[in-house]
C-alpha positions in Angstrom: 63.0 131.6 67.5 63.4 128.0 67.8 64.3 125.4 65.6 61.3 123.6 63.9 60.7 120.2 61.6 60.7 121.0 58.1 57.5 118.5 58.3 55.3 117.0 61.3 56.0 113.1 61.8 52.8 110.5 62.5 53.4 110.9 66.1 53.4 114.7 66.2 51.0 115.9 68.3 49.8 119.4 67.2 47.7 120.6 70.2 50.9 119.8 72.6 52.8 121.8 70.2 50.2 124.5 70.1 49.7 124.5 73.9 53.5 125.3 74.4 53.6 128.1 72.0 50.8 129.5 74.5 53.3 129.3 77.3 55.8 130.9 75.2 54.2 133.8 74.2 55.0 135.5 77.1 58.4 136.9 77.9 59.5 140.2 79.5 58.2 142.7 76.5 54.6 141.2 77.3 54.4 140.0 80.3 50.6 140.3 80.3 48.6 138.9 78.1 44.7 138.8 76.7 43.7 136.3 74.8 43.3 138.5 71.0 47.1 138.8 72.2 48.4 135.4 72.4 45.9 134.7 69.4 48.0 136.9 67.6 51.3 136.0 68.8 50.5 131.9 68.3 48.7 132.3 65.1 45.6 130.0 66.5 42.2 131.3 66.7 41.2 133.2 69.7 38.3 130.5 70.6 41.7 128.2 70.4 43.9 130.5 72.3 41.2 130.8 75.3 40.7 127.3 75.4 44.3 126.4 75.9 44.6 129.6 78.3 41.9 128.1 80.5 43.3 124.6 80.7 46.9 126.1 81.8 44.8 127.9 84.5 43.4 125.3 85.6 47.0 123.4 85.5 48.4 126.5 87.8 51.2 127.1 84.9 49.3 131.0 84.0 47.2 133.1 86.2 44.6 135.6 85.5 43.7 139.3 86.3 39.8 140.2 84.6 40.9 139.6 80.9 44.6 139.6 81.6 46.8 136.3 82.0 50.3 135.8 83.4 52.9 133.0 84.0 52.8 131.6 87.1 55.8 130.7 88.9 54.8 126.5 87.9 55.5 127.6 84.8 59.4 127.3 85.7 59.0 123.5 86.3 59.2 122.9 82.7 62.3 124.8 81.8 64.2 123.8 85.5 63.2 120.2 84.4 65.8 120.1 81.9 68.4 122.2 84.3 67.8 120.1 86.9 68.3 117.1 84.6 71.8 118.6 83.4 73.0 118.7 87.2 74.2 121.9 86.6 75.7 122.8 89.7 77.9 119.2 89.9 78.7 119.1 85.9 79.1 123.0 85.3 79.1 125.6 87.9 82.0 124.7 89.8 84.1 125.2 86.6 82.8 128.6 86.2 83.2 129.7 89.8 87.0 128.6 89.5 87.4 130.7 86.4 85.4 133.5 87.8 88.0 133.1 91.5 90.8 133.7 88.8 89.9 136.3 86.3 87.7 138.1 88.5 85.1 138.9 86.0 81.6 137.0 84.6 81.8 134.3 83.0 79.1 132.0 81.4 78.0 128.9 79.8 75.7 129.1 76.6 74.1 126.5 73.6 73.0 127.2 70.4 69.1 127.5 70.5 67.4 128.0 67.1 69.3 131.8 65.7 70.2 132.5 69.5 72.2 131.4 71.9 70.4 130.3 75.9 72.6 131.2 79.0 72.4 128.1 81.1 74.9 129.1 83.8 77.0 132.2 85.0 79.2 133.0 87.6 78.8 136.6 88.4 81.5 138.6 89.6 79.4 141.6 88.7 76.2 142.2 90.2 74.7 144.5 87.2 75.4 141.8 84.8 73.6 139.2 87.0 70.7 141.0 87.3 70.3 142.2 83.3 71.1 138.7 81.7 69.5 136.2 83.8 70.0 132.6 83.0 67.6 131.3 80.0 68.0 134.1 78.6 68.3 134.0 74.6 70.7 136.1 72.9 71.4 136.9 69.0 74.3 134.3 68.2 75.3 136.2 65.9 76.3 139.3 68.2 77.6 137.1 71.4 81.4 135.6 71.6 79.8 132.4 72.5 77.3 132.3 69.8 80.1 132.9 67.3 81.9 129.9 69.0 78.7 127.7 68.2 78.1 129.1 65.1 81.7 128.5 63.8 81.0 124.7 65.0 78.0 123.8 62.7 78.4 122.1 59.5 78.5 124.3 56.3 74.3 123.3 55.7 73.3 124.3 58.9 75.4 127.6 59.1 74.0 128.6 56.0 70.6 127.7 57.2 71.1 129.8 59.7 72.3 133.3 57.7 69.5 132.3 55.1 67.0 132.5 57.9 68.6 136.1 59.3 66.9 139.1 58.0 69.7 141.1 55.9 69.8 144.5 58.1 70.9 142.1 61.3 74.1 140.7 59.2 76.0 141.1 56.3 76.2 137.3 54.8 79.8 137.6 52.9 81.4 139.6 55.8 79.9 137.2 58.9 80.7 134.2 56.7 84.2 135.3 56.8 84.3 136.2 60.4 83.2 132.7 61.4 85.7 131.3 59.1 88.5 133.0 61.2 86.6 131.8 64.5 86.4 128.2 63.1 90.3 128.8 62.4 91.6 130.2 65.7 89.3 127.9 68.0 87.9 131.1 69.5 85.7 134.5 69.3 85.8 137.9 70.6 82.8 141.0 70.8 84.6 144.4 71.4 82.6 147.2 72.2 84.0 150.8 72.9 86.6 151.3 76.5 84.2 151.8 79.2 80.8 151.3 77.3 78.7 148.3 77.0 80.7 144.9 77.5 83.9 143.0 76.0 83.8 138.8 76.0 85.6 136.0 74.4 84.5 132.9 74.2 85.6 129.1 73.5 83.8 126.2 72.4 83.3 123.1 74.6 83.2 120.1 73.1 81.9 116.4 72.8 84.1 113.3 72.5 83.9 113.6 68.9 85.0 117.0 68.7 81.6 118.2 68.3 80.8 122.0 69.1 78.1 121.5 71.7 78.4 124.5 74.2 80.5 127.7 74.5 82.2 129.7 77.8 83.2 132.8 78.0 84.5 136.0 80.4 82.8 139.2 80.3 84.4 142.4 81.5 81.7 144.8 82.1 82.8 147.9 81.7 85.3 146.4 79.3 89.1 147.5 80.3 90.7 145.3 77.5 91.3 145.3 73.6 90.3 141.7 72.1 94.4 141.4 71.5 94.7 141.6 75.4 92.2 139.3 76.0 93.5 137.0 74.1 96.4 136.8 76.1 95.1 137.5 79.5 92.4 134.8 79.2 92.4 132.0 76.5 94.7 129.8 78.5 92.1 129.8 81.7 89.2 129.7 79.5 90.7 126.8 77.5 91.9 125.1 81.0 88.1 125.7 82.3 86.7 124.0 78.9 88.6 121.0 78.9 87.6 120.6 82.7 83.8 120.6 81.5 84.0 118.6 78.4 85.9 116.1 81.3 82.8 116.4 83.3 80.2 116.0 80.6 81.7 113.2 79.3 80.7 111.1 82.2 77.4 111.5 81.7 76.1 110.2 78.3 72.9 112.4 78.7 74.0 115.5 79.5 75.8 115.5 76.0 72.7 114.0 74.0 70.5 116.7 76.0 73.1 120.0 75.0 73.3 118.5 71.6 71.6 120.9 69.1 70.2 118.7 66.8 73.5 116.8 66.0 73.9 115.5 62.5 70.5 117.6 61.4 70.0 120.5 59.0 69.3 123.6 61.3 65.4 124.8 60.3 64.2 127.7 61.7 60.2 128.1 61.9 
């Protein structure tokens, strides 16, 4: 869920905001939408929900099948926009692909978005996990190496903004809190899952000049073949190296920080 104003500003304009949570309402669960559905997922009228339908229609961002709408592929130009404006493949994705060459596994690059985290590159060394996680995608923070990273890097407001706005069964608050205090300690996270099921990552934070936590890397081994002790020592060093290398390269370019930046300096709000 993304992050949201504790209170609309004078120049807030509420039917842009109420036109993008249209677009939103789709993702892969409902792909396929009629309008009593988006109604529902928005929270605006259906008269509302049908008028801003009709206008995206006519934009080319959604198409439509009798009483069913679906994204059209226009409907990327707004999330590439900010991609594209990053300069991924110059600032990012030659880093990856160096530390891919070496480990020989996955590794990706991640932000904090609202209570997930939003893959913005990868370099795949397995096909599977390139096809099940594609980029954009958001992931719990709280269950993701590099969400811990990110997590570990807010101030103490905005990380207990974030477990107030978790719903208890996802995380116990006194045991997490702990866990990211050790992150915030050792500079780094690991997920273990069980030898040959599911996936095993750690992850490091990448940083502005101010020491700011404003991204996270990690490698993936998928099946995992490792304990979190082993890799530790098989891969903090290259994922440090590969960190320092993008923090390097995002440091030329002023914007690229500001635009990765979650928020910096503000308490984190959930809506």
């Amino acid at each position: 869920m993304a992050p949201a104003k504790s209170k609309a500003s004078e120049h807030f304009s509420s039917s842009l905001a109420r036109g993008l949570s249209v677009i939103k309402a789709f993702d892969r669960q409902a792909p396929m939408l009629r309008i009593a559905d988006v109604a529902e997922r928005t929270g605006l009228d259906r008269a509302t929900a049908r008028r801003f339908l009709l206008t995206l229609l006519d934009l080319g961002y959604v198409g439509r099948s009798d009483d069913l709408f679906y994204l059209r592929p226009s409907a990327l130009d707004i999330g590439f926009s900010y991609l594209a404006s990053l300069d991924v493949n110059r600032v990012i994705q030659p880093y990856l692909n160096e530390l891919t060459a070496v480990t020989r596994e996955t590794s990706s690059f991640g932000i904090l978005d609202g209570l997930d985290i939003r893959l913005l590159a990868r370099s795949a060394n397995n096909r599977m996990m390139n096809m099940t996680v594609p980029l954009g995608t958001r992931v719990s923070a709280h269950s993701a190496s590099i969400g811990r990273v990110l997590l570990a890097g807010l101030s103490t407001e905005r990380f207990e903004a974030y477990l107030g706005a978790l719903s208890e069964p996802e995380v116990n608050a006194g045991q997490f809190r702990s866990l990211i205090d050790e992150v915030r300690s050792s500079g780094w996270a690991t997920i273990e899952k069980s030898p040959g099921v599911g996936f095993c990552s750690i992850a490091v934070p990448v940083r502005d000049r101010d020491g700011g936590t404003i991204a996270g890397i990690n490698v993936v081994e998928y099946p995992p073949r490792n304990t979190p002790q082993a890799m530790v020592r098989k891969y903090l060093k290259l994922l440090r190296n590969a960190a320092e290398q993008i923090e390097a390269a995002l440091h030329v370019s002023q914007h690229a920080v500001l635009a990765l930046s979650d928020d910096p300096g503000g308490p984190l709000l959930i809506g």
